[in-house]
KEDODO-466807 format. One record per residue (C-alpha): chain; x, y, z. Coordinates in nm, 4 decimals, always signed. Example, Ala and Ser with C-alpha at 12.3 -4.5 7.8 and 13.67 -1.06 7.14 Angstrom:
2
   unit         xx         yy         zz
      A    +1.2300    -0.4500    +0.7800
      A    +1.3670    -0.1060    +0.7140
//
This chain:
310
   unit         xx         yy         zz
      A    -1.9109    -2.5465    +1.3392
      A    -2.1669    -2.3342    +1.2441
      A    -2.3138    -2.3096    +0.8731
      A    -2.3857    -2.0224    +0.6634
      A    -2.7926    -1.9710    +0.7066
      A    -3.0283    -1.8178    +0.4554
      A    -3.0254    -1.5113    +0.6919
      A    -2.6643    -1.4879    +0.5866
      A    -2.6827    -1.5005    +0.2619
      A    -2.9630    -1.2159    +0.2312
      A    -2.7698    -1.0120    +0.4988
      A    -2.4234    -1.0483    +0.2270
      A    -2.6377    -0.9988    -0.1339
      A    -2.8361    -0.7097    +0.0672
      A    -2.4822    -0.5545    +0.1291
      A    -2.3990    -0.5788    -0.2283
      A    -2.6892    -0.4322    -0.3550
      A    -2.6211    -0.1118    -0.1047
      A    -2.2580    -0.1309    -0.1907
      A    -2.3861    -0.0584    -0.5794
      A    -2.5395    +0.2567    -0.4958
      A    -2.2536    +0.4141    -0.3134
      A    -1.9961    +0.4394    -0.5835
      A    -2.0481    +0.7628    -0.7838
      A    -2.0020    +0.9045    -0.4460
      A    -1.6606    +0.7928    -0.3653
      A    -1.5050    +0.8801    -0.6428
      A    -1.4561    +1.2480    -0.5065
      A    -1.2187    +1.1556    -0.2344
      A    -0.9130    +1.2317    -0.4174
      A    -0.9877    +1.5859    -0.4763
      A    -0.9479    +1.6403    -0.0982
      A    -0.7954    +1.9713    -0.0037
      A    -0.4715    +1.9054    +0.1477
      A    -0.2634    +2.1267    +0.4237
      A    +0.0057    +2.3355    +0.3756
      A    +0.2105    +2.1769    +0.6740
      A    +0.1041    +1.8211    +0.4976
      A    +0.4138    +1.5793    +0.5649
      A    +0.5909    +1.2975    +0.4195
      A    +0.9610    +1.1513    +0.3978
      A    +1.2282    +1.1948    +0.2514
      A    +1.4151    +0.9401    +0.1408
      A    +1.7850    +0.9893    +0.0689
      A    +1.9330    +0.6258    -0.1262
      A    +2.2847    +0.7840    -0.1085
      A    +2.2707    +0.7396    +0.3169
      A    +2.0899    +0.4437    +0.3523
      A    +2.3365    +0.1216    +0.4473
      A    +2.0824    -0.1211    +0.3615
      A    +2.0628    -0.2849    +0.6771
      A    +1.6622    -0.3153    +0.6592
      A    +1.5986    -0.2243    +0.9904
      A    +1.2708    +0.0027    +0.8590
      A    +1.1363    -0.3402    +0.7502
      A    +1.1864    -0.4708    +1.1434
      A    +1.0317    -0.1097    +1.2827
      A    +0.7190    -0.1674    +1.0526
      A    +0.6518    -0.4668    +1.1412
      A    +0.6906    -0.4564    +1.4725
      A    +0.4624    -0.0957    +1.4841
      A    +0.1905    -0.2673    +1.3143
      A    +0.1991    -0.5854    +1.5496
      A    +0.2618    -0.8294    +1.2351
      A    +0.4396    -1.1466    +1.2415
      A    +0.8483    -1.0855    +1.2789
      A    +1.1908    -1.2674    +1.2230
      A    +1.4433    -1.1987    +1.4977
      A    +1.6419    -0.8713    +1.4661
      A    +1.9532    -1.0127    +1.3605
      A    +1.7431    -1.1924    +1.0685
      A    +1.7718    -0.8850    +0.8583
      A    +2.1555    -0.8186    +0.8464
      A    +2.1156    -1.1314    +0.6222
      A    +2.1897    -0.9699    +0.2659
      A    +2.1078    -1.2476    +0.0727
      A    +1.7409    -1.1662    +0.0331
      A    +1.8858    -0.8667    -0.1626
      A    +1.9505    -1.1154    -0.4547
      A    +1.6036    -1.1436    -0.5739
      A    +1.3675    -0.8059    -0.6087
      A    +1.1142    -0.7762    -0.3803
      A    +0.8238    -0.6022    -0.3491
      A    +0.5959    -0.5188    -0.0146
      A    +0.2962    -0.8415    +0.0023
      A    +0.0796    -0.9075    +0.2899
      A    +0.3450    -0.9897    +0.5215
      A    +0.6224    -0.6411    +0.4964
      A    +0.4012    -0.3189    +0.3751
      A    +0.7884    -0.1855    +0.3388
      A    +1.1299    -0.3861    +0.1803
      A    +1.4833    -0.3106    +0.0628
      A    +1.5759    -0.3907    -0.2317
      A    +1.9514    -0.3095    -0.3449
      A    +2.0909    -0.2164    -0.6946
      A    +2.4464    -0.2149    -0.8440
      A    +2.6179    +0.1240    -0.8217
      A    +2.8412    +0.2094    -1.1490
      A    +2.9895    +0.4883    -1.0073
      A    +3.0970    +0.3039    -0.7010
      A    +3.1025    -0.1185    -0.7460
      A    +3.1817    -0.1243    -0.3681
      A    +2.8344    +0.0829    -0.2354
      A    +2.4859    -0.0507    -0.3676
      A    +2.2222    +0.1679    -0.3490
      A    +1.9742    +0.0227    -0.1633
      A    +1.5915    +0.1627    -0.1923
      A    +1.2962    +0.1545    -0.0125
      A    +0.9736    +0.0835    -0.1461
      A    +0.6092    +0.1389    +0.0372
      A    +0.3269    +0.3247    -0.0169
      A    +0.3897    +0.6692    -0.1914
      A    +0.0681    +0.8553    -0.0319
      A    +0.0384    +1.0302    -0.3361
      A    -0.1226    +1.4115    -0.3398
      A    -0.4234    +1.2696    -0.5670
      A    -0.4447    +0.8801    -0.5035
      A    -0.6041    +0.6645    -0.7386
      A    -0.6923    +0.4135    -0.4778
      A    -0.8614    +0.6649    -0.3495
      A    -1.0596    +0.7899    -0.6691
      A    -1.1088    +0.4018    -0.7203
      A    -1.2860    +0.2667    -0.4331
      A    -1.6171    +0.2090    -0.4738
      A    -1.7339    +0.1872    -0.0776
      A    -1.4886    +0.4733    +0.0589
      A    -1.2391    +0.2653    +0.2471
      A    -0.9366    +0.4812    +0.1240
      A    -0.9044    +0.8069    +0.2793
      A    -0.7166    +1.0885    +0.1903
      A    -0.5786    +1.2601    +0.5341
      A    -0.5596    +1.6342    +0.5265
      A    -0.2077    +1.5844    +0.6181
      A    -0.0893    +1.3873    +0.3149
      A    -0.1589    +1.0590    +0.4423
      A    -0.3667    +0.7941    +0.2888
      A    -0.5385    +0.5180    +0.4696
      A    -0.7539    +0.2246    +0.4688
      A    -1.0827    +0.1561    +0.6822
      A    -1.0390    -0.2491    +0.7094
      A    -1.4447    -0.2092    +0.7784
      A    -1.5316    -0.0426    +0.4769
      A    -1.3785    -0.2872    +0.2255
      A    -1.5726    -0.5461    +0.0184
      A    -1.2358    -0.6957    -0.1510
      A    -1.2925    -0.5703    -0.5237
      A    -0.9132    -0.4708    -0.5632
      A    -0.9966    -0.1747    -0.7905
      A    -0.7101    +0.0099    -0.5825
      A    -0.4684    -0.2288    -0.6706
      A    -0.5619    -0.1973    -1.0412
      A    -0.5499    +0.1920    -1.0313
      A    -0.2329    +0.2393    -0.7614
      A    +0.0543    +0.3689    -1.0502
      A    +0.3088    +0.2109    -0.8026
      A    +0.1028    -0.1177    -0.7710
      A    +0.1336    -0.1151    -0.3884
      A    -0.1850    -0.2058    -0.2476
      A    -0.1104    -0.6185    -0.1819
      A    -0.4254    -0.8354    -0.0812
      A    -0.4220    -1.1180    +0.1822
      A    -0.6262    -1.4145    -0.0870
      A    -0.5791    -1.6107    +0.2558
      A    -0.8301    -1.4218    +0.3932
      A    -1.1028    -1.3209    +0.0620
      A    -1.3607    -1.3216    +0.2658
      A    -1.2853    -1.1070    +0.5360
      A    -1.0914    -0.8826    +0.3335
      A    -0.7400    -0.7168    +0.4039
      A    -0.5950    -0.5240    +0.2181
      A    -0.2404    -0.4113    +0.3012
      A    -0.0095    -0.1149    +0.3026
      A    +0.2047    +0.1533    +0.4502
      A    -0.0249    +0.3962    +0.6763
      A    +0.2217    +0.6498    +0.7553
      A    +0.2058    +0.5394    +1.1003
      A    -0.1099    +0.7105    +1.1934
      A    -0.1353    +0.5600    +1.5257
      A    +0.2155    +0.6359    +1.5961
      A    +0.2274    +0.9957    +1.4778
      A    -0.1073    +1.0333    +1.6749
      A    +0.0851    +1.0391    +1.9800
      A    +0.3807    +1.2726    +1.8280
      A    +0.5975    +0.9504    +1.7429
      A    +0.7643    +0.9290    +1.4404
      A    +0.6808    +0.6606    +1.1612
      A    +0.8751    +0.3610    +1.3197
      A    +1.1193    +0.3462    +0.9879
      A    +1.2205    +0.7058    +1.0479
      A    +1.2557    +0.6705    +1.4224
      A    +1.4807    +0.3409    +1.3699
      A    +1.7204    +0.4394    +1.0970
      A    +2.0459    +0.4667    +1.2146
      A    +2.2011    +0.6778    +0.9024
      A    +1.9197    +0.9242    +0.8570
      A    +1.8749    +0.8161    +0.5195
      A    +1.5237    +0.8629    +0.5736
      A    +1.3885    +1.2072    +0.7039
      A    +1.0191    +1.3002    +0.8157
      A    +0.9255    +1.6972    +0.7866
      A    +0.6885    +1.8917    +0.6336
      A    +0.6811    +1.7741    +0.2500
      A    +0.7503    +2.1465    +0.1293
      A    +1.0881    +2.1661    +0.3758
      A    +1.1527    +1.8386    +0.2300
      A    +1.1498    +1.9333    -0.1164
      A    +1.4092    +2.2138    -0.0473
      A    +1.6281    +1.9909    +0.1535
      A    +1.6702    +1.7274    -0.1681
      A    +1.6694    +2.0339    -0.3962
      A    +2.0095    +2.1743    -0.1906
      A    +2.1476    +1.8253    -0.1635
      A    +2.1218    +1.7812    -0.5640
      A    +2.3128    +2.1163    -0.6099
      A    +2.5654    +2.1012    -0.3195
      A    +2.6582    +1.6971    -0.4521
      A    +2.5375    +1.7711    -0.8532
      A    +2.8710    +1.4692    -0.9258
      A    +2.6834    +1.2668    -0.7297
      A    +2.2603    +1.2815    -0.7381
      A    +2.0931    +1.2691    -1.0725
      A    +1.8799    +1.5890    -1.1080
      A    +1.5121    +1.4647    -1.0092
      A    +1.3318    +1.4171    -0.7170
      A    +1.1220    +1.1085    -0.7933
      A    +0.7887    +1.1898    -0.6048
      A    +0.8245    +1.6054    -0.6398
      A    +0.5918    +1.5746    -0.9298
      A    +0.5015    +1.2206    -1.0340
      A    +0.1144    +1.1949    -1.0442
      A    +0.0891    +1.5041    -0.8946
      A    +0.3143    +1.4607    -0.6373
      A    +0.3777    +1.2025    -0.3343
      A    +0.4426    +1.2382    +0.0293
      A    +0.6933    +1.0030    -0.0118
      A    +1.0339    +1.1379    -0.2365
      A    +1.3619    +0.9966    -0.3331
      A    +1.7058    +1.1688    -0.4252
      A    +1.9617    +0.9140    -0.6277
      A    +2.2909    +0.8679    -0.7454
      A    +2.1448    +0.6616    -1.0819
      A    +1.8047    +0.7318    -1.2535
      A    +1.4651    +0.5968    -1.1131
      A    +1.3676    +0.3660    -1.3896
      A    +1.6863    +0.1806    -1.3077
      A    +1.5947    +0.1317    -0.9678
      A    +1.2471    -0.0149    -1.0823
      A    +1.0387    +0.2650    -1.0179
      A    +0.7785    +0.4105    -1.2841
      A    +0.8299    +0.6275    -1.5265
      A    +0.4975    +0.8362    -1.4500
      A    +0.3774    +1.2422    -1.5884
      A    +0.3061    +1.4549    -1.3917
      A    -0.0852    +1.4083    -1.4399
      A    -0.2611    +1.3223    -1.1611
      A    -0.3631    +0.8993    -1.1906
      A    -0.7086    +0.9487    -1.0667
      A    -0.8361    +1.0674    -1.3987
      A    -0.7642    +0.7504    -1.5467
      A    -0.9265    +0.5321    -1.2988
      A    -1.2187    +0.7729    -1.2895
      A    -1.2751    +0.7680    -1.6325
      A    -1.2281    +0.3575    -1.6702
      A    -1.4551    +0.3033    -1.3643
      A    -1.7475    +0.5353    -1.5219
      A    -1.6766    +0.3700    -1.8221
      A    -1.7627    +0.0213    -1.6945
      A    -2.0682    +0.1484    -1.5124
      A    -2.1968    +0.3624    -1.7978
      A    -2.1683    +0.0783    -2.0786
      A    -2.1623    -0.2297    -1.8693
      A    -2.4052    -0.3741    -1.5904
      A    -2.5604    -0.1422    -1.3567
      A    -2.3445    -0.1019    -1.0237
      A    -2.6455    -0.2705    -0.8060
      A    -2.6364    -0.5900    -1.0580
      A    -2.2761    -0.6437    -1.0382
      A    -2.2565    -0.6155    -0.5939
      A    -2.5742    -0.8484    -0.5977
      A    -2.3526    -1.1066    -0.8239
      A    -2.0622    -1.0008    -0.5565
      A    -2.2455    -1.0620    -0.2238
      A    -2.3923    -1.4262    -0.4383
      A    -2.0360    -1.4706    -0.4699
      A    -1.9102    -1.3986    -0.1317
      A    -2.1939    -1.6199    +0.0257
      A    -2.0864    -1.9244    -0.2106
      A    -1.7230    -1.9087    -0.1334
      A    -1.7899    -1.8587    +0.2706
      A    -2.0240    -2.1565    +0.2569
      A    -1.7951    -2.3707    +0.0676
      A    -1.4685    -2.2731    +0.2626
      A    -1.6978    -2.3365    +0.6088
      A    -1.7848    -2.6853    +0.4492
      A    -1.3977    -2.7455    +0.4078
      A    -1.3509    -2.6629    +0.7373
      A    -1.6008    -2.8490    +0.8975
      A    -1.4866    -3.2315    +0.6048
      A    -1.1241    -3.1900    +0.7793
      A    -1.2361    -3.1537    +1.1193
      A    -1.4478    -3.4520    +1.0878
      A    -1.1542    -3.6675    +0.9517
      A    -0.9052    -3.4982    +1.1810
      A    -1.1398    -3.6510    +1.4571
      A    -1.1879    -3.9747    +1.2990
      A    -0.8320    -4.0042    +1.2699
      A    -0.8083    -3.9744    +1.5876
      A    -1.0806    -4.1895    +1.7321
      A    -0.8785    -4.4894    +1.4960
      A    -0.5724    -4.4628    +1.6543
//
C-alpha cells in the first residue's frame, strides 16, 4: 500500500490555505434569484398509507445500497423515530392520529430545499448550490468536510458519512436532478401509489393545499408548513394535527441564512484568520489519512501473517 508522501501533505495544507481565502465569497449564494415556474412537492400526510415505498424509489434512483421491496411493508421500524443518515436521504416516520386511532399519519422527512438555504449561506468552498428552479444541491468535489451546513440547516438534514472523513460525503435529498434532467419525476413522486405526494410548480402547489384546507377545514389544521418557514421551502406539508407534533420545527418566517452569516463572520472577524484555521485543517486531514493508511496497511500485514501460520 502506498504511504502518504511529503508531496501529499503540501498538496492537502496548500488546499487549506486556498480554501481560507474563498469564504467571504460564498456566502452570497443564498441570495440567488429564483424562477417563477421554480418547483417543489407537495406533500399531503392525510393520503399517504405509509407504505415507504419513496424510501425504496430514492434509494434505488441514487444507486445506494437497498433491502428487498417487500422489506419496507415491515411497520415495525415505525416504532422508533427516524431521521434520514447516510444510508436513506428520505424516511417515514408515523404518528398517532387523535381524531382517528385507526389511521396514523405518517410523514416524510428529506431535504426541504428551502427558498434561502443556510447550507448554502454557510459553506465556505461553494459546494451547495442554489438551482434557479428551487433546488439545492451539493458538488461532492467542492467539499472539504467542515459540516458548517449541518450546523446552519434549521431542519438539521444534511447527514455526514464519518466512515468516509477523508473523502468527504455529505448526504441529502437532490430533488432528483438527474432524473428531472431527463423530464422524469423525483423517483418518490413517480412511485407513490396514493398521490400523497405531488410535484408542480411550488406557486400551483400552494393553491392546491390552500383549497384542500378550506374544502376539508374538519380535517387539516390551517398551515402549510413550508409556505413560509425560513422564507419558504420547495418542499410543503398539509396535516390533520399541528407540525410541532409531528417533530418538525417551529421556525419564523425569517430567512436562516442571516443567522449563519452573521455567526460565520463572527468567527472570522474575532477569531483566527480563515487561511490559519484551513492550514490547521489540511495538517489535520494529512494526519488522519496517514494514520488511517498505517491502519490499513498493520491489518493487512497480520491478515497475511495469519495466513502464512495456518
Amino acid at each position: 500500500m502506498k504511504d502518504l508522501n511529503r508531496r501529499d501533505f503540501f498538496k492537502t495544507v496548500t488546499f487549506g490555505v486556498a480554501v481560507g481565502t474563498l469564504g467571504a465569497a460564498s456566502v452570497k449564494g443564498a441570495d440567488k434569484v429564483l424562477s417563477e415556474n421554480r418547483v417543489g412537492v407537495l406533500v399531503d400526510t392525510e393520503a399517504c398509507v405509509g407504505c415507504r415505498l419513496c424510501e425504496f424509489a430514492c434509494k434505488e434512483a441514487h444507486s445506494m445500497p437497498t433491502e428487498p421491496l417487500e422489506s419496507y411493508y415491515d411497520t415495525s421500524v415505525f416504532k422508533k423515530y427516524r431521521r434520514p443518515d447516510k444510508s436513506a436521504l428520505t424516511v417515514v416516520n408515523q404518528f398517532e392520529n387523535e381524531k382517528n386511532p385507526l389511521l396514523p399519519i405518517n410523514f416524510k422527512v428529506q431535504c426541504m430545499h428551502c427558498e434561502r438555504p443556510a447550507c448554502v449561506s454557510a459553506c465556505i468552498v461553494g459546494a451547495f448550490t442554489k438551482k434557479e428552479d428551487g433546488s439545492v444541491v451539493w458538488d461532492t468535489d467542492k467539499c472539504i468536510g467542515c459540516r458548517y451546513c449541518m450546523v446552519a440547516c434549521p431542519f438539521q438534514i444534511p447527514t455526514y458519512d464519518y466512515d468516509m472523513a477523508i473523502d468527504p460525503l455529505i448526504r441529502k435529498c437532490d430533488l432528483c436532478e438527474e432524473r428531472r434532467k431527463t423530464e422524469k419525476l423525483p423517483a418518490c413522486v413517480d412511485i407513490c401509489p396514493n398521490e400523497a405526494l405531488i410535484f408542480g410548480k411550488r406557486v400551483d402547489l400552494v393553491q392546491i393545499a390552500k383549497n384542500r384546507i378550506k374544502r376539508k377545514s374538519d380535517t387539516y389544521v390551517s398551515h402549510i408548513y413550508g409556505e413560509n418557514e425560513v422564507g419558504g421551502t420547495a418542499w410543503m406539508y398539509i396535516a390533520s394535527k399541528s407540525f410541532d407534533k409531528l417533530k418538525m420545527p417551529t421556525l419564523t418566517a425569517s430567512p436562516a441564512p442571516g443567522i449563519s452569516e452573521s455567526i460565520q463572520h463572527g468567527i472570522f472577524a474575532y477569531f483566527v484568520p480563515p487561511v490559519t484555521i484551513y492550514a490547521l485543517l489540511g495538517l489535520m486531514m494529512w494526519i488522519t489519512k496517514r494514520r488511517k493508511t498505517e491502519e490499513n496497511q498493520k491489518k493487512l500485514e497480520a491478515k497475511e501473517k495469519k495466513g502464512g501460520d495456518a
